[in-house]
N, C-alpha and C positions, 0 to 999 in steps of 0.2 A: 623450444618452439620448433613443431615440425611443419613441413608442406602440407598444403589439405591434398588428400587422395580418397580414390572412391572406399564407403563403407566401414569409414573408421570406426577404430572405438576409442573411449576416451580414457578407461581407468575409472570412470565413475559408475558404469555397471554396477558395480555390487558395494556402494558406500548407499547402506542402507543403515538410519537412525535405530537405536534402540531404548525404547518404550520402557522399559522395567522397572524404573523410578518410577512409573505411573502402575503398572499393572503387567502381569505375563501372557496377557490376550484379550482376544474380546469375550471368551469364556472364563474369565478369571473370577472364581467365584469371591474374593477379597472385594471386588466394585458393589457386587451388591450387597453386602456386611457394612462398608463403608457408605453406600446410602441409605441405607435403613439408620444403622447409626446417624448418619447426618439430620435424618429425620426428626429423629425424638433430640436430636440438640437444637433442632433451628424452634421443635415447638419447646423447647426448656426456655430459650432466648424469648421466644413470641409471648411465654408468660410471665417472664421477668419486668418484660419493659411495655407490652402493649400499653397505651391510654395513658403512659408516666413521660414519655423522652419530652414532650416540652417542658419537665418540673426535675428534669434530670439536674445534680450539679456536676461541678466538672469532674470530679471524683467519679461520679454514676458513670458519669458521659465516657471516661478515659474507658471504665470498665466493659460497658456497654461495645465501644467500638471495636475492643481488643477481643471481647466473642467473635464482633464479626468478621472481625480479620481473618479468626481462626475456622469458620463458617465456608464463607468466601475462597480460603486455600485451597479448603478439602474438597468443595464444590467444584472447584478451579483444575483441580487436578482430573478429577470426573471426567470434567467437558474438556479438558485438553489431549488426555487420552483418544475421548471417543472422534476430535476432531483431526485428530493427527493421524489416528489409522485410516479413516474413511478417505482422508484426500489421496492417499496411495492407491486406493482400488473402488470408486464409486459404483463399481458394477457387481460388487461382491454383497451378497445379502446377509449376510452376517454384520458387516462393518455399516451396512443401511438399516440394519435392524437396530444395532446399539446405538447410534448417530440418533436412531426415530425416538428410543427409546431416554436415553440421555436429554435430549430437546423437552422431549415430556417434563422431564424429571426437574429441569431446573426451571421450566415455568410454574410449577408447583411451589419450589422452594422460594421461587423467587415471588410468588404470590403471597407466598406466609412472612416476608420478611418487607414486602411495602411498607408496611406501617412505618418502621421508623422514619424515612424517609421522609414521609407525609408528615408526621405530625412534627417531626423537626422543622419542617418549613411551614405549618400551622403556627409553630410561636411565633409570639409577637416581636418586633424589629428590637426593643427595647432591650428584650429579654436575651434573645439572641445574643445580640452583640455584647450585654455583659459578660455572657457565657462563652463569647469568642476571647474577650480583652483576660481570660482567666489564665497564667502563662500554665497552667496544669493541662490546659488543654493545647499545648504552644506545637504538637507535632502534631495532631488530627484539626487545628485551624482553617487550613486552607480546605480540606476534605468537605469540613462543615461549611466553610463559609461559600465555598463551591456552589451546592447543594442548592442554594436557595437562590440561586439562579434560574430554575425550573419552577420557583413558585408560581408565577402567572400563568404559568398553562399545565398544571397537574389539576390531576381531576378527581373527584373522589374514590376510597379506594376500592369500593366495588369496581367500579367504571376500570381503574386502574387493572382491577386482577382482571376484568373481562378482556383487555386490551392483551394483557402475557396471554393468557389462555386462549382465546382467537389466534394468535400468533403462530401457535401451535402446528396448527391447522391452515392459516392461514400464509402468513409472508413466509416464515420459514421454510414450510413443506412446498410451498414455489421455488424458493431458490434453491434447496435442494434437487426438486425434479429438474430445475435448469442446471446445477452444476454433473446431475448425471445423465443428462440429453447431450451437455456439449459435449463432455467426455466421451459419452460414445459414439459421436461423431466420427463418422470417416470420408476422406476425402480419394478419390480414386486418381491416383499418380500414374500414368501410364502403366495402364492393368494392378497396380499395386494399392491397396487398400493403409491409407495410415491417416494416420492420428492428426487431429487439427494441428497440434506442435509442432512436429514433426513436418508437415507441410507449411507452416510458418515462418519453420528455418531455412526452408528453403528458398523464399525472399532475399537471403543473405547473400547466394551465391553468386558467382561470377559469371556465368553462364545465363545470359539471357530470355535465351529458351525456356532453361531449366525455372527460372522465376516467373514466366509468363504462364504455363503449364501450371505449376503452384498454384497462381494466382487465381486460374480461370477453377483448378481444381476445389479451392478452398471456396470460390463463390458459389460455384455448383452446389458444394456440400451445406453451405449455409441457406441456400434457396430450398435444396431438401427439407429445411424444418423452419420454414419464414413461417408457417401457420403455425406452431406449437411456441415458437422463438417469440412471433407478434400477441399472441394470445397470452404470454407470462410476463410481459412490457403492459401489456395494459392490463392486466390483473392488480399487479403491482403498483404502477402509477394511481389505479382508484384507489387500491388500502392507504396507499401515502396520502392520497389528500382530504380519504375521509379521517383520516388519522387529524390532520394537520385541522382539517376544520374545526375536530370536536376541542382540539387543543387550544384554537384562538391563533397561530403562528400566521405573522402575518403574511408568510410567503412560502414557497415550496421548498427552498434553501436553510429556512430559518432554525428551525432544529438542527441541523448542522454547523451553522456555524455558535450555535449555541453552546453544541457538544465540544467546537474546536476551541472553546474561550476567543473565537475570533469577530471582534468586530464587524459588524452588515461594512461599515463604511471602508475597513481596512480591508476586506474580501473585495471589497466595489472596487475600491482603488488598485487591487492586485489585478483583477479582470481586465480594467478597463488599461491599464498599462501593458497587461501580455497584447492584449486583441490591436492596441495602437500602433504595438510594434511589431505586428506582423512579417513588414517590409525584409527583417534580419532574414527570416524564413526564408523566403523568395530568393534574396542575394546569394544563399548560398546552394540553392537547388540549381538558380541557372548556372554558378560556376562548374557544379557537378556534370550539369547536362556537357558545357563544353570538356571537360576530364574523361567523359566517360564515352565522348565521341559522337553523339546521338542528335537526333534535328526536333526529339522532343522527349521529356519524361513523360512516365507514365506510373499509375498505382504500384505497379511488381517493378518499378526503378529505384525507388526511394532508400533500400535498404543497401542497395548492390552496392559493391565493394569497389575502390577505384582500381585499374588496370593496371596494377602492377603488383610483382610479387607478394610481398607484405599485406597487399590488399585482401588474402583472401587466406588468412592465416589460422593457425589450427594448435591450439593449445590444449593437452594433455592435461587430467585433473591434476597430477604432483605437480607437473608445472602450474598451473594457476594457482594451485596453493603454496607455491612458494612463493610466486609474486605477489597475493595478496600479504602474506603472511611479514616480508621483507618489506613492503611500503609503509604495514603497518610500523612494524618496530622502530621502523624510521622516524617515525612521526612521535608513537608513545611505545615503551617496552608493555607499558601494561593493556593497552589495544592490542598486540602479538601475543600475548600470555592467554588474554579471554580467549579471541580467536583461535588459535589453536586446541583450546579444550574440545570445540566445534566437530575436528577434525578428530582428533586424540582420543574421544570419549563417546562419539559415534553419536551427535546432537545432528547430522544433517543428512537428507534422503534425496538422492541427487539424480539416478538413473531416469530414462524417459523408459516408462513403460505402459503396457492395453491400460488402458480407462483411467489410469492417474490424472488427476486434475492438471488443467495446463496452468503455464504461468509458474512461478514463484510467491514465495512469505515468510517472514518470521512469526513464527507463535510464542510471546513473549511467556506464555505456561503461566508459574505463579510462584511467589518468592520460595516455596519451600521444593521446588525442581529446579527447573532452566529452561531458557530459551530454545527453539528447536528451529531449524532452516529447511527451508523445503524448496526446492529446485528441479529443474528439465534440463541437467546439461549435455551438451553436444560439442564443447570445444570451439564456438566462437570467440571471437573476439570481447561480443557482448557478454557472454555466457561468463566468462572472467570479473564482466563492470558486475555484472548481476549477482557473484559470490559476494564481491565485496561489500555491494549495496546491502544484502541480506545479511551479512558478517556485521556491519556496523547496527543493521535493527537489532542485534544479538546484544552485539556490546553495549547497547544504549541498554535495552531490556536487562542484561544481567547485573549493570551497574545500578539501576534504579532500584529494582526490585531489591540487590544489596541496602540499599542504603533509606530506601523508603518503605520499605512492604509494601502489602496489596494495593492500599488506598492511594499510593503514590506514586506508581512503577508504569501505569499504563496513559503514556503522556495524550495529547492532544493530537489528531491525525496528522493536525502541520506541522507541528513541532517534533513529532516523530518519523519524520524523517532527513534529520540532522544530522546523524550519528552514520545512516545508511548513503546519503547523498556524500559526505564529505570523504566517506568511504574508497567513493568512487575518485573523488578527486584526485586523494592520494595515489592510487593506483597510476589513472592517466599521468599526472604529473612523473611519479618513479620512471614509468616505461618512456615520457618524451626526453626527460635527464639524459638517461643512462642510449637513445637511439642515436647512432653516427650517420647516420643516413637520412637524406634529405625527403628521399621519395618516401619514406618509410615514416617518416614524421609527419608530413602530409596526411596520408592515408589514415596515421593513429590521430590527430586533429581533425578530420573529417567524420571521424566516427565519432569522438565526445561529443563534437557537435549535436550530428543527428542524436548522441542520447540526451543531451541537454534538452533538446528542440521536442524530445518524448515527454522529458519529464514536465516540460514550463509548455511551449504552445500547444503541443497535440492535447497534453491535458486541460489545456481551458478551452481551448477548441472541443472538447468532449463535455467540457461544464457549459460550451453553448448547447449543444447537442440535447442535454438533458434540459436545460430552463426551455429549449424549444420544446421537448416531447411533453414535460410536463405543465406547462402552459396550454399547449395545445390538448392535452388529455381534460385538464380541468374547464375548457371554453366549447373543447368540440364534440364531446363524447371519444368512444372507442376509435379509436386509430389503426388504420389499416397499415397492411407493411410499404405499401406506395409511400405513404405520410410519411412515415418514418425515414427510410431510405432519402426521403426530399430535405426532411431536416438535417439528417444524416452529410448528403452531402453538399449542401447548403452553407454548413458551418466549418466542414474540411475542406472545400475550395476557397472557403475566405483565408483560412491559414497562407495557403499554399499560391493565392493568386494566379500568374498566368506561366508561373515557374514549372509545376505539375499539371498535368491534363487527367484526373481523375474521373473514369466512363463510368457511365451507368451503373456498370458490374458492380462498380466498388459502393454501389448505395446500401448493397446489404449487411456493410461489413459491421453495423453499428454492432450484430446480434448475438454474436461471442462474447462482448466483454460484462464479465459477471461482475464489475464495483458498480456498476448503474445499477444493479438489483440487490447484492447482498448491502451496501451500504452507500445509498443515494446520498449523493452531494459528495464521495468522499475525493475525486478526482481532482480537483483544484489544489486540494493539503500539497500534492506533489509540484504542483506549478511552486505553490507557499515555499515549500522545504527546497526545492531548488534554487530560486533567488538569495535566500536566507541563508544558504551554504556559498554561494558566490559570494556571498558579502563576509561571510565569514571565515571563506577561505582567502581573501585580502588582506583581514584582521592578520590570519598566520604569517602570511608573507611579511608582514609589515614589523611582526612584533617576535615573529621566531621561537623560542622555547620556550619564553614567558607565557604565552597564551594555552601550552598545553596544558597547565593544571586547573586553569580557569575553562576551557572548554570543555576538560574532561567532569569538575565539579555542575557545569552545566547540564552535562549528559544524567550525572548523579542525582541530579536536582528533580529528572523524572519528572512530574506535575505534584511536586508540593507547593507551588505559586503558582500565579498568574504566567503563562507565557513573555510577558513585557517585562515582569521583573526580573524572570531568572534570566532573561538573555541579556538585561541591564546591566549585567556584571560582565560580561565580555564587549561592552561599549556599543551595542546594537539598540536602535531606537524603532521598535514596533509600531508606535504610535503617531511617525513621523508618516504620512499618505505619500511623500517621495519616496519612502525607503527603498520602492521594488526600482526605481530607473536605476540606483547603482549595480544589481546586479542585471538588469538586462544591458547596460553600457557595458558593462566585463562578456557580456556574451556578441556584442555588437565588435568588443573589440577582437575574439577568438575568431570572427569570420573575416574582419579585416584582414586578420593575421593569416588566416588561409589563401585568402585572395593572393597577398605579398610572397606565401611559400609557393604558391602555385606556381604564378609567374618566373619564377628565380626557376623553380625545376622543369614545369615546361614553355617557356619562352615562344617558342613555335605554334603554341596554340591560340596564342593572344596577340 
């Protein structure tokens, strides 16, 4: 760990992913051999089975789903290539052309292969379920029995292929123009032209100036494009609810949490517990306000680091990969062994560079590749929880895919992030062990804080944000960016109370973040998976090395059950509506516990 000074660099410049398990470019003439080919097998499969899968036996059925597995991969591998180049350079029209091109391609495929779908869930209940209770079909079970969850609101399959094929055209070609609008977004930093990220990180720093500049910079730049930003929010909010109408859902959430195997009640119950306990949020802004010396917070305060050395720290990619890599091992040899592949075998694209998407993700790919991690790192402190976080989406993805295939690797958006959040745990936990210093412990508890407080309040605080915008889309017609901006901060000042003083400025900041567009509803999973990891980082504490092989077959279990069973095997009750107060008590109790270090280190200010 070194000092921050001006204009570092971090060693992750040139740790750039390599593609080649997938293809040697976006000219690689092998992509189109392999979809032509894909072609005449998905229509070999479409005359195999069309008008038969409800009279399939399990024999048929095993056979039937093992094409599609194999369907699926090759498909998989297609869309993960053209998805993984395009997010490194959205301005580059080659990587926009094969992205447009690819989109096309598997709404096509994915047009020809409805059928099965539909008429599986056409048979009758009777039928089904003998054909579930058949142990021949004991690994594609859950797959199937999944499945017909979606029976009350699939639509016939014309309807069906018109809904892929609009999509095309439709939602897709919006969030793409929105993820290459924001990208190339630039924010003017005293005479310097840079990258929304890049002015994001600078929220981080210690220099108050330096964050209020950011601050005012990044508002500017988002007012720059409030008409093209407001006009792709409510493009999007009508397809989703004429979607959702023709569907029958009773609500603008309900497809989501459909998708999640989550409960409406067990979602209510999560909301309504984060939103009650807002008051933690607040306890710990005013404590900062007095740390950080000030007579009020403000929007470009939130991030800033506490005034002391440690507070404003700068870790080198080899150093973060050995802390991540050592907390791991700690915990499971076989968690450091995946991870390091990551690193060892060039799975992760890490530099900040022109028009690369912001943010972070893992792309879980498909069992017959790997995982890939995609990253903006700069050597924060975050930028380390952020390796980790994405290091465990990895190890969750490589262990599923191992052990499930296709059908089973790609869990449920709350429950996928268990592997990534606990990640993080370990991390903070190793670095609070191993620090001797008191100020220094502070500062590293203040910062989990604030990312717990991202991952569980800000994110329902954003699930209020969006049941306002979308409520308000489907009552009022088209929404102006005033509307929005009011809902916007409407819902972040209730977080935040009388702790933070959030202006104006900050009304526009809903218009960057691309999960309200590319996958509406998905923002609460994270509220989900971060209580779910408190409670289950308790389990560890409580139970020590027993628990690793069961949380690790956990991870493995991937979504071949129900979410409530697989986690029933590590003593977790999903169905219980109290579940989420244990982990919000464990986070009520981390700010207690700052309060206590504070005091002890500076005494003088209380």
């Amino acid at each position: 760990m070194v000092e921050a000074a001006v204009e570092r660099t971090t060693g992750a410049e040139n740790v750039i992913w390599d593609l080649s398990v997938f293809y040697n470019g976006a000219d690689d003439p092998a992509m189109q051999r392999d979809m032509e080919q894909l072609d005449t097998q998905v229509d070999e499969f479409a005359a195999a089975y069309r008008g038969r899968v409800a009279q399939l036996d399990a024999e048929e059925m095993v056979d039937a789903i093992k094409a599609l597995e194999t369907i699926y991969d090759r498909s998989g591998r297609i869309g993960a290539f053209a998805s993984l180049l395009y997010s490194t350079d959205t301005a580059n029209p080659q990587y926009g052309a094969l992205i447009q091109k690819v989109t096309e391609y598997g709404a096509m495929i994915n047009q020809k292969l409805l059928f099965f779908e539909l008429e599986w869930n056409e048979a009758g209940d009777e039928t089904a379920q003998k054909l579930l209770n058949d142990p021949t079909l004991a690994d594609y079970r859950h797959y199937l029995e999944a499945e017909r969850r979606y029976k009350p609101y699939q639509l016939s399959e014309i309807e069906e292929q018109l809904l892929v094929e609009k999509s095309v055209t439709g939602r897709s070609a919006w969030v793409r123009f929105f993820t290459q609008l924001t990208s190339a977004i630039r924010a003017d930093y005293d005479g310097q032209q840079i990258t929304l990220t890049q002015a994001l990180t600078k929220l981080h720093e210690a220099d108050r100036e330096t964050r209020r500049k950011a601050n005012a910079a990044i508002t500017t730049a988002l007012r720059g494009k409030a008409m093209e930003l407001t006009y792709i929010f409510n493009v999007l909010a009508a397809d989703k609810a004429a979607d959702d109408k023709r569907r029958e859902y009773p609500g603008w959430i309900s497809s989501r949490n459909l998708a999640n195997k989550a409960p409406d009640a067990v979602v209510e119950a999560l909301i309504q517990a984060v939103t009650s306990n807002y008051e933690i949020v607040a306890r710990h802004y005013r404590l900062k306000r007095v740390l950080l010396g000030l007579d009020e917070l403000t929007e470009y305060d939130r991030y800033a680091p506490l005034p002391i050395p440690e507070g404003d720290t700068f870790y080198t990619w080899d150093e973060a990969r050995e802390i991540v890599l050592k907390a791991f091992d700690a915990f499971s040899p076989r968690f450091a062994e995946i991870a390091a592949r990551f690193f060892d075998e060039s799975w992760i694209h890490a530099p900040v560079l022109p028009n690369k998407r912001g943010g972070a993700f893992c792309h879980p790919a498909v069992p017959s590749a790997h995982p890939y991690v995609f990253l903006n790192y700069e050597g924060k402190p975050h930028d380390v929880m952020t390796l980790a976080h994405e290091l465990g989406h990895g190890i969750h993805g490589y262990l599923a895919a191992e052990a499930q295939g296709i059908f089973g690797m790609y869990t449920p958006l709350t429950t996928a992030e268990m592997a990534s959040t606990f990640g993080e745990m370990l991390v903070f936990n190793d670095l609070m062990a191993k620090e001797p210093d008191a100020e220094a412990r502070l500062a590293m508890l203040a910062q989990k804080i604030e990312d717990s407080f991202a991952t569980i309040f800000r994110q329902v605080s954003m699930n209020r944000f969006e049941d306002g915008f979308h409520t308000a889309r489907r009552s009022e017609g088209e929404l102006t960016t005033e509307r929005f901006n009011d809902i916007w901060l409407t819902t972040q000042r209730a977080m935040f109370g009388d702790s933070v003083n959030l202006s104006g400025d900050y009304g526009i900041w809903w218009s960057y973040v691309p999960h309200f567009l590319s996958t509406p509803g998905y923002v609460y999973a994270y509220a989900f998976g971060e209580l779910l990891v408190l409670a289950l980082f308790n389990l560890y504490r409580e139970r020590g090395a027993s628990f690793v092989p069961l949380f690790v077959d956990v991870l493995a279990a991937g979504d071949s059950n129900w979410p409530e069973q697989i986690l029933a095997k590590v003593g977790v009750d999903l169905t219980d509506l109290n579940f989420w107060n244990e982990g919000l008590n464990t986070l009520r109790a981390l700010v207690e516990q700052e309060e206590q270090l504070a005091r002890q280190v500076y005494p003088e200010k209380f």
